[in-house]
N, C-alpha and C positions, 0 to 999 in steps of 0.2 A: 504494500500500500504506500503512496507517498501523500503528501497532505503540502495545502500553500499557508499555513500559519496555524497557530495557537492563541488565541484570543483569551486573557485574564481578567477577570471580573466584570464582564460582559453582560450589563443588562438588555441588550435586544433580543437578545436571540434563546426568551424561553423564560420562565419568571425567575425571580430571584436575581442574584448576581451568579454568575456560571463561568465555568472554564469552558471555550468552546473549537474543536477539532476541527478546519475547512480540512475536509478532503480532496483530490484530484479524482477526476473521471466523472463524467457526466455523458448521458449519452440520448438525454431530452431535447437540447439545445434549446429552451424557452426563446424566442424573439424577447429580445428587451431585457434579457437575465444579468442581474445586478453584478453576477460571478462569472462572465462569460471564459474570464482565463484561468479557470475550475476545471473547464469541459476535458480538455486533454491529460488523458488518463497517467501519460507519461510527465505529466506537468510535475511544477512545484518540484518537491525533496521527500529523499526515504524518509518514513516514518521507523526511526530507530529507536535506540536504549535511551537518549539522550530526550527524545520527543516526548516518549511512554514514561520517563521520569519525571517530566515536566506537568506532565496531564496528573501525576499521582501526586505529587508534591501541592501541587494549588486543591486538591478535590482534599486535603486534611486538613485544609484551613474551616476552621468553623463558621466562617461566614458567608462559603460559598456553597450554594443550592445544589448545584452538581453540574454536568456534563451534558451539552447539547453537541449533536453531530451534526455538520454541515455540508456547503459546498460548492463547487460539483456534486454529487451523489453519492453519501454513504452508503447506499445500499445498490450502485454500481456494481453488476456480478464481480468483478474484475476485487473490490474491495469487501464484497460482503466475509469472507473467511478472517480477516483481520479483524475488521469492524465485529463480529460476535463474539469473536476472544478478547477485546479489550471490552465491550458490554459485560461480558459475563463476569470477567475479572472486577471490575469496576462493581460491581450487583454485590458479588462476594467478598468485595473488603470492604465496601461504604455502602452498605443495606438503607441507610437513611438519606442519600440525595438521589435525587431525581436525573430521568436519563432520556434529555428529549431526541428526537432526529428529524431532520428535514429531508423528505425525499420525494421526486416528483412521480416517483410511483403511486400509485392507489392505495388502498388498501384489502382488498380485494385480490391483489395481486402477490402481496408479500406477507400478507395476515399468519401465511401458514409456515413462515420460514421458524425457525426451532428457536433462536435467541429474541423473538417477539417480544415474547412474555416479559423479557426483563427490562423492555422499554416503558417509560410509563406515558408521554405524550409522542404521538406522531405528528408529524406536519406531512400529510401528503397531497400530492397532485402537482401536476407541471403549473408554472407561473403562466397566466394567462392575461396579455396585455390588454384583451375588451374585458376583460373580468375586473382589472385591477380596482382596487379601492384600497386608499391610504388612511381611510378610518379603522379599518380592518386592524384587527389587534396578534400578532406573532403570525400573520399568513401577510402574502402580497396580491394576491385575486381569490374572489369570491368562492371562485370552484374549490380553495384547496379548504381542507378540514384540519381542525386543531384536535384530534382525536387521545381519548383516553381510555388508554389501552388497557390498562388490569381489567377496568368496567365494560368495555368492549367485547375483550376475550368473557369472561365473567358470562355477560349476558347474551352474546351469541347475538349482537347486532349493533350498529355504529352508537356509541356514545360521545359525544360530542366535550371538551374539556372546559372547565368554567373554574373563573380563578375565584 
């Protein structure tokens, strides 16, 4: 996996203050995608020991919420085998933050990948330029869904996340 930054106490991107992971690879190509230089899978730098220390070091501060995945698309075939092993990891040493992602997949489409379950908000659906609306609160168009996922899986149909 490689990834184009690390973002530290980041309130956009998911509630609270978050550490948050841009990954490379995207293979939606949104027109109008705020990440455009996301999309090339080879982009950006390895995601190494020095990266994965860095994501663990800020997730032991007390005052941050936890980890939102970005991008390009964490859930890019090409990155999903990484991206589950630092979710899982992440689940099982800090059970108490939260662990968003943004992905311009559905949900419908990815619901049934195995490390799901240990996401608690999704963002999905591709960015869609007649859709957009800037009142919109952690999405950029109307189409995509802020979904909460324990409640989701739990109840066997879309649950929608409300702060």
């Amino acid at each position: 996996m490689r990834y184009h930054n690390i973002t530290h106490d980041d309130m956009l991107n998911g509630d609270g203050l978050r550490v948050v992971l841009w990954v490379a690879g995207c293979t939606h190509h949104c027109p109008q995608c705020q990440n455009p230089i996301t999309w090339d899978i080879e982009g950006g730098i390895p995601f190494d020991e020095a990266a994965h220390e860095e994501i663990m070091q800020d997730l032991q501060k007390d005052y941050i919420s936890g980890i939102t995945f970005s991008g390009g698309d964490p859930l890019h075939p090409d990155n999903r085998a990484e991206v589950a092993k630092l979710i899982t990891e992440i689940r099982a040493n800090y059970p108490q933050k939260t662990i968003w992602l943004y992905t311009g997949f559905v949900w419908d489409a990815i619901k049934d990948l195995p490390f799901i379950k240990e996401i608690d908000v999704l963002v999905d659906g591709p960015f869609l330029m007649d859709k957009r609306d800037v009142k919109l609160h952690w999405r950029g168009s109307s189409n995509q869904r802020v979904i909460n996922v324990k409640e989701t899986l739990r109840l066997g149909q879309i649950v929608l996340w409300s702060e």
